[in-house]
C-alpha positions in Angstrom: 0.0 0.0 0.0 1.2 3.7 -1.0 0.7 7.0 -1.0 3.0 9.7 -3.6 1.8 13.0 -3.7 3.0 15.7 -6.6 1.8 19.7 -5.9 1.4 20.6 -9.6 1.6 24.3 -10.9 1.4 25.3 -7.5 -2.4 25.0 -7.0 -3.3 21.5 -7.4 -2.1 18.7 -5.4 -2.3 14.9 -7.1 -2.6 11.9 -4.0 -1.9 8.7 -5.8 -3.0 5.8 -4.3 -2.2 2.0 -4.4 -3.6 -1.0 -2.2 -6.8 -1.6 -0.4 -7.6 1.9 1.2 -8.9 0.0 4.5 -9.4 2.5 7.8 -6.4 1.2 9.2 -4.5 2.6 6.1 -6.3 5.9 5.7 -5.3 6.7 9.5 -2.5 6.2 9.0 -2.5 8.7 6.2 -4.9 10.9 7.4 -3.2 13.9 9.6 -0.6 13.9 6.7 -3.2 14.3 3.7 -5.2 17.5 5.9 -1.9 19.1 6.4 -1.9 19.2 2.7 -5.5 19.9 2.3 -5.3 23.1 5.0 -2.2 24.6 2.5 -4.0 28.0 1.3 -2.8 27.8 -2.4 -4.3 24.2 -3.1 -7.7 25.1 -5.1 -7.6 21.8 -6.5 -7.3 18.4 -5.2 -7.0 15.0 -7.4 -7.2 11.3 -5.9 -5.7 9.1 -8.5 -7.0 5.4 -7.6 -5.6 3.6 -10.8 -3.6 1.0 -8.2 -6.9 0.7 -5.4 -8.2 -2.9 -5.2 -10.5 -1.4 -1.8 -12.1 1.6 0.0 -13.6 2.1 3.0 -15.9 3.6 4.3 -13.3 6.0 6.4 -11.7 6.6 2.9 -15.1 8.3 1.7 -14.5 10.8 5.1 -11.3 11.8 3.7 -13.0 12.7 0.7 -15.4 14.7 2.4 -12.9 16.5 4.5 -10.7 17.0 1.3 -13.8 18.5 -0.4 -14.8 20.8 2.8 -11.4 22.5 2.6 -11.6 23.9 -1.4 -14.2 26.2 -2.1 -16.0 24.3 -4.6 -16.9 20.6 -4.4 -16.1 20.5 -8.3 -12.6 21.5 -7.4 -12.1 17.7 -6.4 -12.1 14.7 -8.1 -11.3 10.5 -8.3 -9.7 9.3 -11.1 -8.8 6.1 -12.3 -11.3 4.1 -10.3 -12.0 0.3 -11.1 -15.7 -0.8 -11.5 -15.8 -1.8 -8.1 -14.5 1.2 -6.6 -16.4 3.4 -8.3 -19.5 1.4 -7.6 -19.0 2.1 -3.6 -18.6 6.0 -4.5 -22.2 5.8 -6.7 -24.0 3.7 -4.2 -22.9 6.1 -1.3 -24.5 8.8 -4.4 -21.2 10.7 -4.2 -20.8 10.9 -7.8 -23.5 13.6 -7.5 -21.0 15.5 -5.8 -18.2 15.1 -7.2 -16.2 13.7 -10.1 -15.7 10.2 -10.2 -14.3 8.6 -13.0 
C-alpha cells in the first residue's frame, strides 16, 4: 500500500494511491493528507485510484474533509477508479457531488 503525492503548478495537489484503502490505512495517512489539504494555495485536489483494489468507508470521510477545505466541491475529483470502486462512490450517491471517473 502507497501514497505519492505531486503539488502541480502550485495550485493542485495529485494523491496517488495503491492498495486496499482500509481504515487502518487511511489513518494512517490521514493527519498527513489534511496538512496538505489546509495549505491555502491548493484550489484543486486530485485522488488518482488507478492501483486501489478497496475503499472504506473511512476513505469516503477523507474525501469529504478533502472536499470541505476547497471552495467548490467541483474542485475535487477520483480518477482512475476500477468498477468496483467506483461502484461504492455511486451507491454512497457521491458521484452527484463530485467527479468520479
Amino acid at each position: 500500500m502507497g501514497l505519492e503525492v505531486e503539488k502541480i503548478d502550485g495550485n493542485k495537489m495529485k494523491f496517488n494511491f495503491s492498495g486496499r484503502m482500509d481504515t487502518g490505512q487511511t489513518l494512517l495517512w490521514e493527519n498527513d493528507m489534511v496538512g496538505y489539504f489546509n495549505d491555502e494555495e491548493v484550489e484543486y485536489i486530485e485522488f488518482d485510484l488507478a492501483e486501489v483494489t478497496y475503499i472504506s468507508s473511512y476513505f469516503i470521510r477523507l474525501c469529504t474533509l478533502a472536499i470541505k477545505t476547497l471552495k467548490a466541491p467541483k474542485n475535487f475529483s477520483v480518477t482512475n477508479s476500477i468498477p468496483e470502486v467506483f461502484n461504492i462512490f455511486a451507491m454512497a450517491r457521491l458521484t452527484e457531488q463530485f467527479n468520479v471517473d
